[in-house]
C-alpha positions in Angstrom: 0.0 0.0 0.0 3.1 2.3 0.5 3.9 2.3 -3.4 0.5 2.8 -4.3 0.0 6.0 -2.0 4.2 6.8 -3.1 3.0 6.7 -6.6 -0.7 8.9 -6.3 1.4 11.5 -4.2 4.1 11.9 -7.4 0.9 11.9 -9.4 -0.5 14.9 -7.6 2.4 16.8 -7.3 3.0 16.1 -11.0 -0.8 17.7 -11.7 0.0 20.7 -9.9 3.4 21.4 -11.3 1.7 21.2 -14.7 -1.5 23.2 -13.6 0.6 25.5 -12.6 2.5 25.6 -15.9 -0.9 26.1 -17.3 -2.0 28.7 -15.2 1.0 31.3 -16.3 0.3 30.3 -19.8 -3.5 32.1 -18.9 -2.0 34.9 -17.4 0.2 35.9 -20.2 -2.9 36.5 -22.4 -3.6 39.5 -20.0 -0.3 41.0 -20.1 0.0 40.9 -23.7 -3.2 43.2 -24.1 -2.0 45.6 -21.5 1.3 46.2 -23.2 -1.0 46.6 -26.7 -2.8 49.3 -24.8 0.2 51.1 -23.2 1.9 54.2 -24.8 4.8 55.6 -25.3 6.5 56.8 -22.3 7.0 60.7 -21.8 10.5 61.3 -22.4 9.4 64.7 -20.6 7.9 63.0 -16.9 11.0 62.1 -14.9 9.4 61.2 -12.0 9.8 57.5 -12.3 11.0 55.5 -15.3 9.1 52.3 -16.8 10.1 49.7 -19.6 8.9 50.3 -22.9 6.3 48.1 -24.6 8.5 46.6 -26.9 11.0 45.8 -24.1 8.0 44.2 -22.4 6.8 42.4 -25.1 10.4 40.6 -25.5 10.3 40.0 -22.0 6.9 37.9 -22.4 8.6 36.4 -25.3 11.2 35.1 -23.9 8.8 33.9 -20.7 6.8 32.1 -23.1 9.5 30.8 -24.6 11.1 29.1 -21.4 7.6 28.1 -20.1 7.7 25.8 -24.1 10.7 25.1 -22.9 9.4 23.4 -19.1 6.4 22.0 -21.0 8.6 19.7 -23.1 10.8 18.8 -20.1 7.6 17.9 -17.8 6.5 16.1 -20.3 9.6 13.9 -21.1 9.9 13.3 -17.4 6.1 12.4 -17.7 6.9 9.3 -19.9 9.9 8.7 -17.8 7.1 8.4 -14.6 4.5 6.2 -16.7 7.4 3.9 -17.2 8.2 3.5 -13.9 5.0 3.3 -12.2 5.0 7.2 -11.1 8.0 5.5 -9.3 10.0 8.9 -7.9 
């Protein structure tokens, strides 16, 4: 009974790592309008300084980018648990 309650805890924690995987994904979608809707900085306003949106957008590029990246990985290691049972 060990193994069995070994292997539905790996399970779990597997769902949740890639739930949470999938939850960034969702919350990209958000960002990417805001930056669409943002402007030009004042080159005027010194008050306080903020990225511009295409230095934001390569930012979410390169997040979505290494979040492909984890989603091939979890999923390799994913075959590698079926095989062994969800054997950690």
């Amino acid at each position: 009974m060990q193994i069995v309650a070994v292997n539905e805890h790996a399970q779990k924690r597997y769902k949740e790592f890639t739930t949470a995987i999938a939850h960034v994904n969702d919350l990209i979608v958000p960002i990417d309008k805001l930056i669409n809707r943002m402007e030009r900085p004042n080159a005027r306003f010194r008050g306080w300084r903020m990225k511009r949106p295409d230095e934001l957008k390569a930012i979410v590029k390169k997040l979505r980018n290494q979040l492909e990246l984890l989603t091939e990985q979890a999923k390799k290691y994913e075959k590698e648990l079926v095989s062994r049972d969800w054997r950690v």
